[in-house]
C-alpha positions as CSV (number, residue, x, y, z in Angstrom):
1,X,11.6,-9.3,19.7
2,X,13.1,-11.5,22.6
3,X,11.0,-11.0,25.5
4,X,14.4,-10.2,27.5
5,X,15.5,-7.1,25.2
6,X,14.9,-4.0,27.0
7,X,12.7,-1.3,25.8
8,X,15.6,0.7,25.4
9,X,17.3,-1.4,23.2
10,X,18.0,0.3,20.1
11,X,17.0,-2.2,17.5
12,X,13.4,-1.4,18.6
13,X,14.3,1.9,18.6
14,X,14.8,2.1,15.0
15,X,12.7,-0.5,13.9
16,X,10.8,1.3,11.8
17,X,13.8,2.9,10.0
18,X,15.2,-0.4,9.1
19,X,11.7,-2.0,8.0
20,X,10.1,1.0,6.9
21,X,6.5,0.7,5.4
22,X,5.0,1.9,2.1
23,X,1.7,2.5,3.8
24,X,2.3,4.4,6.7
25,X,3.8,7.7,7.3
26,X,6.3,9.5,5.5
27,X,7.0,7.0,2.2
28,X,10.4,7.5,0.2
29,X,11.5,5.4,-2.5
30,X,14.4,4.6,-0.5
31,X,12.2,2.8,1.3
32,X,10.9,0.5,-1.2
33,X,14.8,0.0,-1.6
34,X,15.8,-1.4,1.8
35,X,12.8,-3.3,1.7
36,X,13.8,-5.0,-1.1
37,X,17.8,-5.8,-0.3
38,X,16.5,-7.4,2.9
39,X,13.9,-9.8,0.8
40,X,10.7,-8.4,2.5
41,X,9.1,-6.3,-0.4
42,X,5.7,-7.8,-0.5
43,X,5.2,-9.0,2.6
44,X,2.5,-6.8,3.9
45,X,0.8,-7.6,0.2
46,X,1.1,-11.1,0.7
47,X,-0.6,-11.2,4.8
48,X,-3.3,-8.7,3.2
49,X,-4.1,-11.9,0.3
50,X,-4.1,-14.4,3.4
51,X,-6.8,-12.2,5.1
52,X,-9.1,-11.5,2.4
53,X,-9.2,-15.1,1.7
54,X,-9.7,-16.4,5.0
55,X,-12.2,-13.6,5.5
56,X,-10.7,-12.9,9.5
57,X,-10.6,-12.0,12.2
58,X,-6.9,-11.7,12.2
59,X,-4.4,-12.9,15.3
60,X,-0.8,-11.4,14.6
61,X,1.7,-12.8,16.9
62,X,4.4,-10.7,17.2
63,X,3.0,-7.2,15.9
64,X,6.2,-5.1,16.6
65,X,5.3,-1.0,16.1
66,X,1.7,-2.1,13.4
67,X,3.5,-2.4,9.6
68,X,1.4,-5.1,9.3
69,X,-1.2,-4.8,11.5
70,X,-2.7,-1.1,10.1
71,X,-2.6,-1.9,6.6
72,X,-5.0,-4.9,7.8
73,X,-7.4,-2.5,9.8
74,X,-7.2,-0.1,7.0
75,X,-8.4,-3.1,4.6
76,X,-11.5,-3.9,6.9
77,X,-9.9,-6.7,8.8
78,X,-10.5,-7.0,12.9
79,X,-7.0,-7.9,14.2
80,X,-5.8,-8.6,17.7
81,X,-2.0,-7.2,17.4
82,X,0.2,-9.3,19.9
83,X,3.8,-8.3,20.9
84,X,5.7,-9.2,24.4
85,X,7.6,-6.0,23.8
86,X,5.6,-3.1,25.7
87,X,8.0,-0.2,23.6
88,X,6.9,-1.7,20.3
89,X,3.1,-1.8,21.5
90,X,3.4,2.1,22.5
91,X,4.7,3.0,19.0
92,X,1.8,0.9,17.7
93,X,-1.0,2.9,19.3
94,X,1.0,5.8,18.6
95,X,0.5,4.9,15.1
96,X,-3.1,3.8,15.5
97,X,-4.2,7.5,17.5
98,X,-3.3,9.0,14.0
99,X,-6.0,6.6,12.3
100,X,-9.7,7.3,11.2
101,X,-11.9,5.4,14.3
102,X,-13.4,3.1,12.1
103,X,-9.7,1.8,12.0
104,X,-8.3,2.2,15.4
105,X,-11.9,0.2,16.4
106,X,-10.9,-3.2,14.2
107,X,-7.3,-3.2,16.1
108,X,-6.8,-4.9,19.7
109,X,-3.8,-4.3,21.3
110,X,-2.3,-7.3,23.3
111,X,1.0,-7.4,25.5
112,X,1.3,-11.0,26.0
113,X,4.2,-13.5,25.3
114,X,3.7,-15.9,22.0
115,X,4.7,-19.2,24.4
116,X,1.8,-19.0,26.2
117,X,-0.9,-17.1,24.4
118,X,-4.4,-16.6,26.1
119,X,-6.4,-14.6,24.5
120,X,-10.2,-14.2,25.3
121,X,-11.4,-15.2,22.0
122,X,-11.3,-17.9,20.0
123,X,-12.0,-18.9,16.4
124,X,-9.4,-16.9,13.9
125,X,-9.5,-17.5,10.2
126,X,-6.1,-16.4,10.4
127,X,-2.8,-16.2,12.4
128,X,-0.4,-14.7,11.0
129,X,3.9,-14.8,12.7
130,X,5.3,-12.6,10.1
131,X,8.7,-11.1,9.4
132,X,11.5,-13.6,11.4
133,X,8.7,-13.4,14.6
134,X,9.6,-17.4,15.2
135,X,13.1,-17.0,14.7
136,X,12.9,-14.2,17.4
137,X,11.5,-16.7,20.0
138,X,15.1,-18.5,20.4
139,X,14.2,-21.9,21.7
140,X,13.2,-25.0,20.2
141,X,10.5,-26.0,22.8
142,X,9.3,-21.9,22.4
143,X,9.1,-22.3,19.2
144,X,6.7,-25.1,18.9
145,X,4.6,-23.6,22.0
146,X,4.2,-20.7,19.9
147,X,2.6,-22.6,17.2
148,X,0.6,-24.5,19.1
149,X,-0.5,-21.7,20.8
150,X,-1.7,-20.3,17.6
151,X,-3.3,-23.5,17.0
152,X,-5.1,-23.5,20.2
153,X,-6.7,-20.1,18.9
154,X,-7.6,-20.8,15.5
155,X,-11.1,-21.8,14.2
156,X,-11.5,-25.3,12.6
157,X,-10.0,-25.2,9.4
158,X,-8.3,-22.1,10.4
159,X,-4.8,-20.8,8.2
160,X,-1.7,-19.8,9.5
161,X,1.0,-18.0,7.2
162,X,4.4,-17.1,8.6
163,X,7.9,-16.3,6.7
164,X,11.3,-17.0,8.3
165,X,14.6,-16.2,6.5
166,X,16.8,-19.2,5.1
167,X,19.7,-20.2,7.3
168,X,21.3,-21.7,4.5
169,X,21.7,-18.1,2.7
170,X,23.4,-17.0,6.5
171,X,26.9,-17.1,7.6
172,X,27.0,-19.6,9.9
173,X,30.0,-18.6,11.3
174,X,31.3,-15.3,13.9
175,X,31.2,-11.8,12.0
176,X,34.0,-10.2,14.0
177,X,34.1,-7.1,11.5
178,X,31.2,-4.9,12.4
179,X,29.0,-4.5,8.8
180,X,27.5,-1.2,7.7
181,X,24.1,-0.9,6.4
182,X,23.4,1.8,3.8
183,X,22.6,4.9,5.3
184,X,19.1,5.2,6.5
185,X,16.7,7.5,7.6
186,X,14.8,7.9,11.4
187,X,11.2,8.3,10.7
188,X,10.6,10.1,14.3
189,X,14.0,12.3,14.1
190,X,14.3,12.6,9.9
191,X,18.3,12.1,10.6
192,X,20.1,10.0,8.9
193,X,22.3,6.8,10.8
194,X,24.1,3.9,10.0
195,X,23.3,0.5,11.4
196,X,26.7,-1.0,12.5
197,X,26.0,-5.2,13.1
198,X,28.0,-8.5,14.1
199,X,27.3,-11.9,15.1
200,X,28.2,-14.9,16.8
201,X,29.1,-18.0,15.9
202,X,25.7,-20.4,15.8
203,X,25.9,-22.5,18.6
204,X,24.5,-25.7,19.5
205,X,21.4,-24.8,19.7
206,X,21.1,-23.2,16.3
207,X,21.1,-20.1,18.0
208,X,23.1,-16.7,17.0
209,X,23.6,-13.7,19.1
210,X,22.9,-10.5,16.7
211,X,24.7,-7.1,18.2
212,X,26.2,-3.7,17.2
213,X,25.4,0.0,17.6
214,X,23.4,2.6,15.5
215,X,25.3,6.1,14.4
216,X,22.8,8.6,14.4
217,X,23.9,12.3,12.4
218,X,22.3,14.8,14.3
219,X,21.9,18.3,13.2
220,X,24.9,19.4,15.0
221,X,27.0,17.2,13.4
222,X,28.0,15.3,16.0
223,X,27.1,11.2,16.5
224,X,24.5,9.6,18.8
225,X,25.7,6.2,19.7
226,X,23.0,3.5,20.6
227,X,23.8,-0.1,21.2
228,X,21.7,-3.3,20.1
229,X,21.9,-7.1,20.9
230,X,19.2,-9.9,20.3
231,X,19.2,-13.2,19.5
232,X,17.6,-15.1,17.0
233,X,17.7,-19.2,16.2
234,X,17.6,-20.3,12.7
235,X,15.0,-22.6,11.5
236,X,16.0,-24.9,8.6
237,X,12.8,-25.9,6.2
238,X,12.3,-29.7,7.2
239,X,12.6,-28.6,11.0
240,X,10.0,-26.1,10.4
241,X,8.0,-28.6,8.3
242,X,8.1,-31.0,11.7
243,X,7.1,-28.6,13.5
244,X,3.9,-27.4,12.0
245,X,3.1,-31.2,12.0
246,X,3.5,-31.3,15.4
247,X,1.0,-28.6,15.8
248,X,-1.1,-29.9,13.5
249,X,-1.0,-28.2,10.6
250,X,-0.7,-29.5,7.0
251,X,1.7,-26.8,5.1
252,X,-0.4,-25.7,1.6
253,X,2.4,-23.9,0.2
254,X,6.0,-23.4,1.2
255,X,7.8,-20.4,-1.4
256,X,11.4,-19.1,-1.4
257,X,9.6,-15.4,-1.6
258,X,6.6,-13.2,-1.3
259,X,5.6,-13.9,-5.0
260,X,5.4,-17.6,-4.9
261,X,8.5,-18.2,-6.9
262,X,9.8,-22.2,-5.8
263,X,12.0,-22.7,-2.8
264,X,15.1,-23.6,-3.5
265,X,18.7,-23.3,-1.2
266,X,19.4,-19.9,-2.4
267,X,16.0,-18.4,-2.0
268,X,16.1,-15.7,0.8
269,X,12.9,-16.9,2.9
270,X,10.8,-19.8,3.2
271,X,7.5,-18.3,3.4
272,X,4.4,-20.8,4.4
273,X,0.8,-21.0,4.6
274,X,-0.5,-24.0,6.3
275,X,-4.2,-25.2,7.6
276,X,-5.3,-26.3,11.0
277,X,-6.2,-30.3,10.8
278,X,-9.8,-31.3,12.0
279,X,-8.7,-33.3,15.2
280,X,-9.6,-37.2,15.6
């Protein structure tokens, strides 16, 4: 999330009803639905194959409320869950008090922001900026401090994976007609809402301002109102390919989704693994 979005903003709020997880919680196959209309259906799949090949320990920059990170500590993988957004790291050890010990042990929990990442360890086989995470850090110059930042904490050799939606799949342009999502359900209420969204034009700075308001039913029929605004900057593939560069990393494979079908203009992501060059 932007690091300027208040905790009470109600995109984090709700997070975890508009990117519900199949592992944790209460699991409907609704779920599994939503997942899939917003092109994220193996993602937590795909960061699990990047971690049992590199072996880990596991850096995850931008953690949110843990729908990545517990299914890694539940798999055996040490991860050090990193989010500037204190609201999303309560619902994470929220999450993570519900766990066996064994699991809550492998997870540290890191409020720190991306740009400027300084953690006391070194030596990851794996960083790992899933789900939009670099589009959510709305600057160029913060964008490529992220990544070198995971660089900087990486072993030799080390892998970074990350996945990004494809601008060129996005309306460019301002959505002056609020959109409704399907209806959804609140995983800490169980009552159903509606996520109302429009956007800005993109500006010069490939960067588009993301707003709305949620409509919660509640049991007495009447509607809870919450309002939501971020920003996010789209990334377009050969920018992103620059920029790994530029943190030296050498892209192994760049896919248009989660199953490794090839990218093409219409795929909904780009989704990348990449390895850390030896330096000179």
């Amino acid at each position: 999330m932007n690091k300027d979005v208040p905790d009470t903003d109600a995109s984090i709020l709700y997070y975890d009803g508009d990117y519900p997880s199949l592992e944790i919680g209460d699991v409907r196959a609704e779920d599994a639905a939503t997942l899939a209309r917003i092109g994220i259906l193996g993602d937590v799949a795909f960061y699990k194959e990047q971690a049992e090949a590199t072996g880990g320990p596991v850096l995850e920059i931008g953690c949110g409320t843990g729908r990545l990170t517990i299914p890694l500590a539940r798999a055996g993988h040490k991860v050090w869950a990193v989010d500037i957004s204190a609201a999303m790291l309560d619902q994470l050890r929220a999450k993570l008090a519900l766990e066996p010990p064994e699991v809550q042990a492998r997870v540290h929990v890191i409020q720190q922001d991306a740009t400027a990442l300084d953690l006391p360890v070194r030596g990851f086989r794996l960083a790992a900026i899933p789900f939009n995470v670099l589009m959510l850090i709305p600057d160029f110059t913060a964008e490529r401090r992220t990544l070198a930042s995971a660089a900087a904490h990486l072993a030799p050799d080390g892998r970074l994976a990350l996945d990004v939606m494809n601008p060129l799949t996005l309306s460019l342009d301002a959505e002056k007609k609020p959109s409704p999502s399907e209806p959804r359900r609140n995983p800490r209420t169980g009552n159903r809402y509606v996520k109302n969204s429009l956007a800005s034009r993109l500006d010069e700075q490939q960067r588009q301002r993301l707003y709305g308001w949620y409509d919660e039913l509640l049991p007495d029929g009447k509607i809870e109102v919450s309002e939501f605004a971020f920003t996010w900057r789209m990334i377009f593939r050969f920018e992103l390919e620059l920029m790994l560069d530029s943190a030296g990393f050498a892209i192994e494979s760049l896919t248009g989704d989660f199953e490794a079908s090839s990218w093409t203009v219409d795929s909904r992501r780009m989704v990348v693994t990449a390895r850390l060059l030896a330096k000179e």
